[in-house]
C-alpha positions in Angstrom: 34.0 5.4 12.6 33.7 4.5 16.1 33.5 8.0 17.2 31.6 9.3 14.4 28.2 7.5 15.6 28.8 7.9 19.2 28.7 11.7 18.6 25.2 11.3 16.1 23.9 8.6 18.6 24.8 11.5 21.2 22.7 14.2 19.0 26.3 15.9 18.4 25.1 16.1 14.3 27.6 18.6 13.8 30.7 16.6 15.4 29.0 13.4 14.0 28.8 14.6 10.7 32.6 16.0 10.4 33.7 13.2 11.8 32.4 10.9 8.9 33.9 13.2 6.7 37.4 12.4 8.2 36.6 8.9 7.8 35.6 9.2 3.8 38.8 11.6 3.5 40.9 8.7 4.2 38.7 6.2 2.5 36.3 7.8 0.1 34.8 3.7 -0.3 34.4 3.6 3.6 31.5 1.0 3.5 29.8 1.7 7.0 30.8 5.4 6.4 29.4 6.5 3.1 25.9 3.9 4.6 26.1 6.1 7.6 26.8 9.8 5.9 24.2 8.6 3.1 21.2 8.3 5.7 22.1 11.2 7.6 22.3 13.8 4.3 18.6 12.3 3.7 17.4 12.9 7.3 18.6 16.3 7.0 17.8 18.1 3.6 20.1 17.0 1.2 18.2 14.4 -1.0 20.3 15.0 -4.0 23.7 14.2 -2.5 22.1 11.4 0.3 21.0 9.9 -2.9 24.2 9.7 -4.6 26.2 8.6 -1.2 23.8 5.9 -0.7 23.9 4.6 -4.5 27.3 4.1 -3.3 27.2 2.3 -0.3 24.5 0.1 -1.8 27.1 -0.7 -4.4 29.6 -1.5 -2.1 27.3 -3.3 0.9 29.2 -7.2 1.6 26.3 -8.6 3.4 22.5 -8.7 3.5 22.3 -6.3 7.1 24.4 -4.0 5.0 21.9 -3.6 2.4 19.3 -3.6 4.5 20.7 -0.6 6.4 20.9 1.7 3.5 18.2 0.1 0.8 15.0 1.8 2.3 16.6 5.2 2.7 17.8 5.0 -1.0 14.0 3.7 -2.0 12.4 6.4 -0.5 14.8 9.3 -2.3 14.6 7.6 -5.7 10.8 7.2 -5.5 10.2 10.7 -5.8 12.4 11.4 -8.4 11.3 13.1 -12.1 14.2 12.3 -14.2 14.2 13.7 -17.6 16.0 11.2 -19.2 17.6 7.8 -18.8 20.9 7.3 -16.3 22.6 3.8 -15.9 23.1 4.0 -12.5 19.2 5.2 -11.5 18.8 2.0 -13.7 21.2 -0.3 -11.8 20.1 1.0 -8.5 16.4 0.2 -9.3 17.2 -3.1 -10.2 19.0 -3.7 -7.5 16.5 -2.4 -4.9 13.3 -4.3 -6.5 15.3 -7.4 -5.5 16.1 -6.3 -2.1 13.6 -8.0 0.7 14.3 -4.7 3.2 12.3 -2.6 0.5 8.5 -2.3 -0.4 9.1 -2.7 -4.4 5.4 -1.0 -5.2 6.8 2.3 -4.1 9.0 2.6 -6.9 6.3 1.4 -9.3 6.4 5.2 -10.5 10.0 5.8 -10.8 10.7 2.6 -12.6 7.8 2.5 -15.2 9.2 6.4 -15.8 12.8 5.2 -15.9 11.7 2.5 -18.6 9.7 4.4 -20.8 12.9 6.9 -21.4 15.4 4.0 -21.5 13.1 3.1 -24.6 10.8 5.5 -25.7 9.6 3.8 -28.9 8.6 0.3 -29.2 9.2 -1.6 -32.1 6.3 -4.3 -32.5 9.2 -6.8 -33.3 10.7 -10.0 -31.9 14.0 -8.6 -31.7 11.8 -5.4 -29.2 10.5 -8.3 -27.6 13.7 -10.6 -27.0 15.1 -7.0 -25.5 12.6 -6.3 -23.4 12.6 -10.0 -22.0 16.5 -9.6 -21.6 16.4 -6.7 -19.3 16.7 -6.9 -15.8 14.8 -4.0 -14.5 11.9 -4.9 -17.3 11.6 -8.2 -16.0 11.7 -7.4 -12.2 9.2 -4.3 -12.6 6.4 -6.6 -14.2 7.1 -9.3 -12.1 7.3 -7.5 -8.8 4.8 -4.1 -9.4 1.5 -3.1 -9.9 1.7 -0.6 -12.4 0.1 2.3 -11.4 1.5 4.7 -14.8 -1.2 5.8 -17.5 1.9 6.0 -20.2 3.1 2.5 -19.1 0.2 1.1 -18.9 -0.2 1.9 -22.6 3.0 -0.1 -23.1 1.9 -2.9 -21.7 -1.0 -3.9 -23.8 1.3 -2.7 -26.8 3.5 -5.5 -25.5 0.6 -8.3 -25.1 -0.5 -7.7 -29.2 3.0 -7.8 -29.8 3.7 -10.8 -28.4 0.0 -12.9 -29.4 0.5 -11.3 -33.2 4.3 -13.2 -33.0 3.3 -16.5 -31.4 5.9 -18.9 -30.4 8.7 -16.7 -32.6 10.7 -16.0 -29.6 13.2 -17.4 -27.2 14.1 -16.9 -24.2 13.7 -13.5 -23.3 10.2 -13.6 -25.2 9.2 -16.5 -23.0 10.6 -14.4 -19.7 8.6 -11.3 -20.9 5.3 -13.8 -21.9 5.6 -14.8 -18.2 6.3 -11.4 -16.3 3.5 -10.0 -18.6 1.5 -12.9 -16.8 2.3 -11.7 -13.1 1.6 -7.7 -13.7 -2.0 -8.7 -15.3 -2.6 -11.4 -12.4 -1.5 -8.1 -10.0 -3.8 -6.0 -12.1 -6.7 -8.5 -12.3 -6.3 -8.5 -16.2 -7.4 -4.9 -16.7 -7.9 -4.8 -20.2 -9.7 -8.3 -20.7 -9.1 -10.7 -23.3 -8.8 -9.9 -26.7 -11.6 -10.9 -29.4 -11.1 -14.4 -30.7 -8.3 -15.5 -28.3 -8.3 -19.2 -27.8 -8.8 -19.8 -23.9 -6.2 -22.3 -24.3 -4.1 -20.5 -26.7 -0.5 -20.4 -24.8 -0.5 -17.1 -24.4 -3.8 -16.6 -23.0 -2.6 -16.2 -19.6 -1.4 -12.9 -20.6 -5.4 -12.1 -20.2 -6.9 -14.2 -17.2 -5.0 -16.1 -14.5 -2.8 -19.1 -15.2 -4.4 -22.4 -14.7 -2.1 -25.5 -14.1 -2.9 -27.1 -17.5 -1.5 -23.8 -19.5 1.9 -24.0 -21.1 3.5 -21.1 -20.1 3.3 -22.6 -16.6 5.8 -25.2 -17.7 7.9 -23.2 -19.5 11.9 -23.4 -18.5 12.6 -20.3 -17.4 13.7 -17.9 -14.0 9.7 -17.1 -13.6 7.9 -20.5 -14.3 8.2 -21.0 -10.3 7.3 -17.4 -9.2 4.0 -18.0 -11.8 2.8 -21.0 -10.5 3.1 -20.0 -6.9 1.9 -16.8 -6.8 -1.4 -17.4 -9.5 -2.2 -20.7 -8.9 -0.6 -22.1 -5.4 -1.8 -19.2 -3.5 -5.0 -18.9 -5.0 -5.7 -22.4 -3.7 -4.1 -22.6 -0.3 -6.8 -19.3 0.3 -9.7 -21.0 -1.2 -9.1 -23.8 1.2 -8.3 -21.4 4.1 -11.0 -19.6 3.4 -13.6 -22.7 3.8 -12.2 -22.9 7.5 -12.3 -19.4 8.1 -13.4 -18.7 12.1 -16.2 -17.0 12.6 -16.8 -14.5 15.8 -20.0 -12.9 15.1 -23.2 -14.0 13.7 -24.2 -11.7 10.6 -25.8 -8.8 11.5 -28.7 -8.7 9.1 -27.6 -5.4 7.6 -28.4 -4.7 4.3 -25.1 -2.6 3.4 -22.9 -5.1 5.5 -24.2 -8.0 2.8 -23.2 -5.9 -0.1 -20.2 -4.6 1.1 -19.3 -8.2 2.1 -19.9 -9.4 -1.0 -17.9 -6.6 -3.1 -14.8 -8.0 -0.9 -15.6 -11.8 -1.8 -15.6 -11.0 -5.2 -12.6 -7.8 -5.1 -10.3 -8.2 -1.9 -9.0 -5.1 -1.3 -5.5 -4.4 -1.7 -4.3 -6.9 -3.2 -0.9 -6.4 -1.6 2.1 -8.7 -2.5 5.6 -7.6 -0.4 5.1 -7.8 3.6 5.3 -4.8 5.4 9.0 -4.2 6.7 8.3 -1.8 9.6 11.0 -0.9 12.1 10.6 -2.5 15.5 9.0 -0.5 18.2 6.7 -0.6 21.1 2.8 0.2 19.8 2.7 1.7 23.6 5.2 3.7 23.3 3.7 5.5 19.7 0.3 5.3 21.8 2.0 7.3 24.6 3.5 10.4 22.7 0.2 11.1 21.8 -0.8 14.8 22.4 -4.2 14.4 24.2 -3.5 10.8 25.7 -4.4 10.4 29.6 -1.9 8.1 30.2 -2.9 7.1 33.9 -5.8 5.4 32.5 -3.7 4.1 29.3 -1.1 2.5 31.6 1.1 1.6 29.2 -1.0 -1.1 28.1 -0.8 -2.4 24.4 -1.2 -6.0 24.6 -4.8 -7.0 23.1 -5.6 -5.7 19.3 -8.5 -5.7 17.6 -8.0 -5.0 13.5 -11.1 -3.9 12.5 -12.3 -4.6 9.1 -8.6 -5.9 8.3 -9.2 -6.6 4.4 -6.4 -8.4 3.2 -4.4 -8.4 6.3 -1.8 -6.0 5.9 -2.1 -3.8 8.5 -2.4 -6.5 10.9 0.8 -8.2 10.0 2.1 -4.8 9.5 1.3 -4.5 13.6 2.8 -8.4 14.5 6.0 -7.3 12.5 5.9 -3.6 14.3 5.5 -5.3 17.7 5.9 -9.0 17.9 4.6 -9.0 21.5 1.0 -7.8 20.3 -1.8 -10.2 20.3 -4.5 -9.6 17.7 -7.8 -10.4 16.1 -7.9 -9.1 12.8 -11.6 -8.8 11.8 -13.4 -8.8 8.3 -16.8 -9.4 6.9 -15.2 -11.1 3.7 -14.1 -14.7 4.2 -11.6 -14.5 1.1 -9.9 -11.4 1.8 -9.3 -12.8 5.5 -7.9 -16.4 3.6 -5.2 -13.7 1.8 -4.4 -12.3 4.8 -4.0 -15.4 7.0 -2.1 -17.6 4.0 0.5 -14.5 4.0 0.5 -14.7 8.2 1.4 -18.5 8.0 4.3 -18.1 5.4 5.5 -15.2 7.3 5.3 -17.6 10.8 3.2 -14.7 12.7 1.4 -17.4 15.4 0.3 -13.8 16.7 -2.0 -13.0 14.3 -6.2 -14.7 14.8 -8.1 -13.9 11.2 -11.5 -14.2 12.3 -15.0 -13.3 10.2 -17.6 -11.2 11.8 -19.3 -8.4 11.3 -18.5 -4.9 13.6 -22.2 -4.1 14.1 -22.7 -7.1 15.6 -19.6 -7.1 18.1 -21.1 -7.6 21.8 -19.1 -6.5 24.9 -18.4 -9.8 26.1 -16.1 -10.4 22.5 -13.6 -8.0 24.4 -12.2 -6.4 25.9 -8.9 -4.9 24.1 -6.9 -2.2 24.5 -6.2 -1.0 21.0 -8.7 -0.7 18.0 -7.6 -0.1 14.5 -9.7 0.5 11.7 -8.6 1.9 9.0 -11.4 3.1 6.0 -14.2 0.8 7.3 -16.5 2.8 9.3 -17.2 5.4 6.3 -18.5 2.2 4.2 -21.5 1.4 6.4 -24.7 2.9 6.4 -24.3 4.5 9.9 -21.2 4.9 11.1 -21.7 6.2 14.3 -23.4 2.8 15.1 -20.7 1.1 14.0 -18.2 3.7 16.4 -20.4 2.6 19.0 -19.9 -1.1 19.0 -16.3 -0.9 18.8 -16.3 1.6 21.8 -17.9 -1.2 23.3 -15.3 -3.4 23.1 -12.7 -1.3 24.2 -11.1 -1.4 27.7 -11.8 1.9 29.8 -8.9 4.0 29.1 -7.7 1.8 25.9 -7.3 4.1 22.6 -9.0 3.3 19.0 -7.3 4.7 15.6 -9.9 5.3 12.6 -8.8 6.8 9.3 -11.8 8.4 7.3 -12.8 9.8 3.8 -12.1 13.8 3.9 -15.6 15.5 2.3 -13.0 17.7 0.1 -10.4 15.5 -1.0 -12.8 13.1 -2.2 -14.8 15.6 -4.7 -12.9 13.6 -8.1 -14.6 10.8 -6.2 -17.9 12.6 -5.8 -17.6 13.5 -9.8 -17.2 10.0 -10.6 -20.4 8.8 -8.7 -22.0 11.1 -10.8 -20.3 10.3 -14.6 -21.2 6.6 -13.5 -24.8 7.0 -12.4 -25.4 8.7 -15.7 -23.8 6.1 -18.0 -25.2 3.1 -15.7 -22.6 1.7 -15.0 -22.1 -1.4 -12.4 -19.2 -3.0 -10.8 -18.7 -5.8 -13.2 -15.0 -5.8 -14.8 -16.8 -4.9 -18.4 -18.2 -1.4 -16.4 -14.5 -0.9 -14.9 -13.0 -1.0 -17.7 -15.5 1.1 -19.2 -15.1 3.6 -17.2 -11.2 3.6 -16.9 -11.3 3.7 -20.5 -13.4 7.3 -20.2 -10.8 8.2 -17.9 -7.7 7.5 -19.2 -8.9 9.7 -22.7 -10.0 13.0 -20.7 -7.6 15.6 -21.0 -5.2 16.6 -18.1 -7.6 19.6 -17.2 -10.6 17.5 -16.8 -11.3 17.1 -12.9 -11.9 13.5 -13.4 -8.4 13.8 -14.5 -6.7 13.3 -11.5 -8.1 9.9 -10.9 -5.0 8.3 -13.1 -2.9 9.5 -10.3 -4.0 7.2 -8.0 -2.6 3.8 -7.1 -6.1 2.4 -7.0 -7.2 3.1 -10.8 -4.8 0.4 -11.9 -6.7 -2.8 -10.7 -9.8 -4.0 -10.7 -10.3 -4.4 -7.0 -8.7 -1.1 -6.4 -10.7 0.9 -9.1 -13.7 -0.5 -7.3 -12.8 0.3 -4.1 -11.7 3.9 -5.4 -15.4 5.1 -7.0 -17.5 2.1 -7.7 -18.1 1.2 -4.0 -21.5 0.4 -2.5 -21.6 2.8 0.6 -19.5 6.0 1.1 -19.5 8.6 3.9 -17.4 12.1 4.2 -16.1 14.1 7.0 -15.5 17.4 8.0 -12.6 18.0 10.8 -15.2 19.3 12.5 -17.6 16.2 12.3 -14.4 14.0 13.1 -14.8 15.0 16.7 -18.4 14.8 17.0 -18.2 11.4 15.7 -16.2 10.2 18.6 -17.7 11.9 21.1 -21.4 10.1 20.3 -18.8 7.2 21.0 -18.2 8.1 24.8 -14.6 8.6 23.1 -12.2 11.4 23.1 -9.7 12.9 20.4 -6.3 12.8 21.7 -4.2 12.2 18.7 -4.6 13.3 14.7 -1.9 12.1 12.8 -0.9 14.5 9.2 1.3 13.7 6.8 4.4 15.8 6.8 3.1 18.6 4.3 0.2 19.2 6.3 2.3 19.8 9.2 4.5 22.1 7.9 1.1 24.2 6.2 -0.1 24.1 9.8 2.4 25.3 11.7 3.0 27.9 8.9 -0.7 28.9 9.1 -1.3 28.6 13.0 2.1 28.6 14.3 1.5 27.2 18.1 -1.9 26.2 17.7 -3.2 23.6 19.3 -3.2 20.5 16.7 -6.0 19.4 17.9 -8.3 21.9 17.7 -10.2 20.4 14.4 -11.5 24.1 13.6 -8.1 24.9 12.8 -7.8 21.7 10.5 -11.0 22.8 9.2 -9.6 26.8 7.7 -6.4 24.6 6.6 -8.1 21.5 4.2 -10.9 24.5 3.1 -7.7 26.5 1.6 -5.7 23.6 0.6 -8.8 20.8 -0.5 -6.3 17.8 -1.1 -4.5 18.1 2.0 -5.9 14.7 3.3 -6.0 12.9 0.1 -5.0 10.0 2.0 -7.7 9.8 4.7 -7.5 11.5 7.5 -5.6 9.7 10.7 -7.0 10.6 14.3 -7.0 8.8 17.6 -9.5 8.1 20.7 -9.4 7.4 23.9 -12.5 6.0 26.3 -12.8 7.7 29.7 -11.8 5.7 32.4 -14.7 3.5 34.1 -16.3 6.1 36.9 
């Protein structure tokens, strides 16, 4: 075994990879074997077999590090499976990884709601259905641990809810498990489909339609999920209301009208409402900073110390930094006091002393509030009303030589969005959850071949925050690849990094072959052949010139 990871370690994949096969041919149960044959099948192109080697070695993993080791890997290949039909093992594995801390449970929030609609096609509105349901483990740990983000599933759900408020207080345990699981997913989804006509607000089921309050029943219920309830609908809640009141402030307002409204979207919707912590791999931020293609790295210097999250929503991607790089020191900026409380409450439980939430607005950032080497902001300069102003103010703030990463709308990839602007000027329809719902409702009965179509396949569509964030949002600006440059160059900034997801690589280099990635013309031919090619934003980096 020995000698099989000094040869990968040593970039010998052949010798590496005959040498675990020795090891398995002696013992096909090899623990550290089948975890380390597993993840090298899926970094090479064999996701069907890497998925059934490291099914195995999960199966067989003694001790938390073990499981760690192999759990992501596995994640990641099941997540983008499209079984046909229902498997015990896919099952068991699922099960098993939604209960593992190494993995991110929402990205198998597709897999599993497919997994559990063809374990039980057809649901019986019975107590016996409902008992069932209760009593299964990957049930139970999919509504208690993911947002749903399935159109079909999501169509379960609410035939679960009248199921159980038509059979009140007929079922046992595994009703009462379901009652309270039901009761996480619609806190996750912010109660998408609203409370029923005639519901008693202090029926014992009504948290099944708006959040828990410490007076209900079902938050006294015996049971595995009475604790999980309580903390994570009415504990938290709290602690960020009273974090919230304390919040820091860095900037005065800056008396812009779309800042107020955009602010005041986030009081009411925080935006994502995340739940798991980011469980990045360790790594130097200065080191990903320095294998960047266009980087002058004389006047970057290595140096990655001070961080500035700008317009950090809920705080994921700041704690996603501290956990990246626990050497970092940031400020992780928002206009909206509550979604900063959500972000700092999950920073204190999570003991990152590394992390300053502060409120403030980016247009009114002054030099003197710097400077830092690295800005991040990530979908918050295509929300205000100019965002080459905003640019500007963060380029202020930036040491000569330090590097800012933005991610921004794509003008093509966003036409569904553009569609659905339109469909909800016409109907008049606001933000308020009544509107939301209104318009998911539209949505959710257009045929696949409608354009608005595609909207269900978006993570966002299944919350209220999300949905608003998706089409109903105040402000929204587009780009070009073109105009991606030209943005940072009004700046005083200059591209030296755009960052693609894999598939877009692979179309460049097939298009362009040796081109120069970042030449945004070429970018430009690509996204105009292949429209949803940035989908999710596009990624780019800048650098400010050194001070002359």
């Amino acid at each position: 075994m020995q000698d099989a990871e000094a040869r990968l370690a040593a970039g010998d994949l052949h010798g590496g990879f005959e040498s675990l096969k020795a090891v398995l041919a002696q013992d096909r149960n090899h623990p550290g074997a089948l975890a380390a044959m597993g993840l090298f099948l899926a970094a090479h192109g064999d996701p069907g077999q890497a998925t059934q080697v490291l099914s195995r070695a999960l199966g067989r993993a003694e001790t938390a590090e073990a499981r760690a080791r192999v759990a992501p890997a596995l994640a990641r290949l099941l997540a983008g499976l499209a079984p046909s039909g229902w498997h015990p093992v896919i099952d068991a594995d699922l099960t098993t990884l939604l209960a593992e801390p190494s993995v991110d449970p929402q990205i198998l929030a597709r897999i599993v709601a497919r997994v559990l609609l063809l374990k039980t096609p057809q649901f019986e509105e019975t107590t016996e259905a409902l008992e069932s349901v209760g009593g299964d483990p990957l049930w139970v740990a999919f509504l208690s641990r993911c947002l749903n983000v399935d159109a079909g599933m999501e169509a379960r759900l609410n035939a679960l809810r009248r199921a159980l408020t038509a059979m009140h207080d007929q079922g046992g345990v595994g009703w009462r498990t379901l009652a309270q699981a039901l009761a996480l997913n619609g806190f996750m989804a912010e109660h998408l489909d609203g409370e029923p006509e005639g519901l008693d607000d202090s029926a014992t089921l009504s948290p099944l339609f708006r959040p828990p309050r410490p007076d209900d029943a079902m938050t006294a219920w015996p049971g595995p999920l009475t604790a999980e309830l309580v903390k994570r609908t009415i504990e938290e809640p709290a602690r960020e209301r009273r974090l919230a009141e304390t919040m820091e402030r860095l900037t005065p307002e800056a008396g812009d009208d779309v800042s107020d409204a955009v602010r005041a979207q986030y009081e009411g919707n925080p935006y994502p409402r995340w739940a798991a912590p980011p469980q990045p791999s360790r790594r130097a931020l200065s080191d990903e900073i320095g294998a960047l293609q266009g980087l002058d790295r004389a006047t970057f210097a290595g140096q990655a110390q001070a961080i500035l999250v700008a317009g950090c929503g809920t705080g994921f991607e700041p704690i996603d930094l501290a956990r990246t790089d626990p050497g970092l020191t940031i400020t992780a900026l928002d206009l909206s006091r509550t979604s900063l409380a959500y972000g700092a409450r999950a920073a204190q439980e999570l003991d990152l002393d590394r992390v300053r939430f502060v409120q403030g607005d980016v247009l009114a950032l002054e030099p003197d509030m710097g400077p830092f080497d690295v800005i991040v902001s990530t979908g918050v300069l295509h929300h205000m009303a100019r965002p080459e102003a905003g640019l500007a103010r963060l380029a202020g703030v930036l040491r000569p030589g330090g590097v800012i990463r933005l991610a921004l709308y794509s003008e093509r990839a966003r036409d569904p969005v553009r569609r659905a602007h339109a469909l909800i000027r016409k109907r008049g329809w606001t933000a308020g959850a009544a509107d939301i719902r209104a318009f998911r409702a539209h949505v959710l009965a257009l045929p696949e071949d409608d354009p608005l179509a595609v909207l269900r396949t978006s993570d966002d569509f299944y919350s209220l925050s999300g949905c608003r964030d998706l089409v109903f949002h105040v402000q929204e600006h587009r780009y070009t690849p073109p105009q991606l440059g030209d943005l940072l160059a009004q700046a005083g900034l200059r591209l030296v990094g755009f960052t693609a997801p894999p598939q877009a690589q692979a179309a460049f280099r097939q298009a362009f072959g040796a081109a120069d990635p970042l030449d945004m013309t070429f970018w430009d031919r690509l996204e105009a052949a292949q429209p949803t090619l940035f989908a999710g934003m596009y990624h780019l980096w800048g650098q400010k010139a050194s001070a002359p």
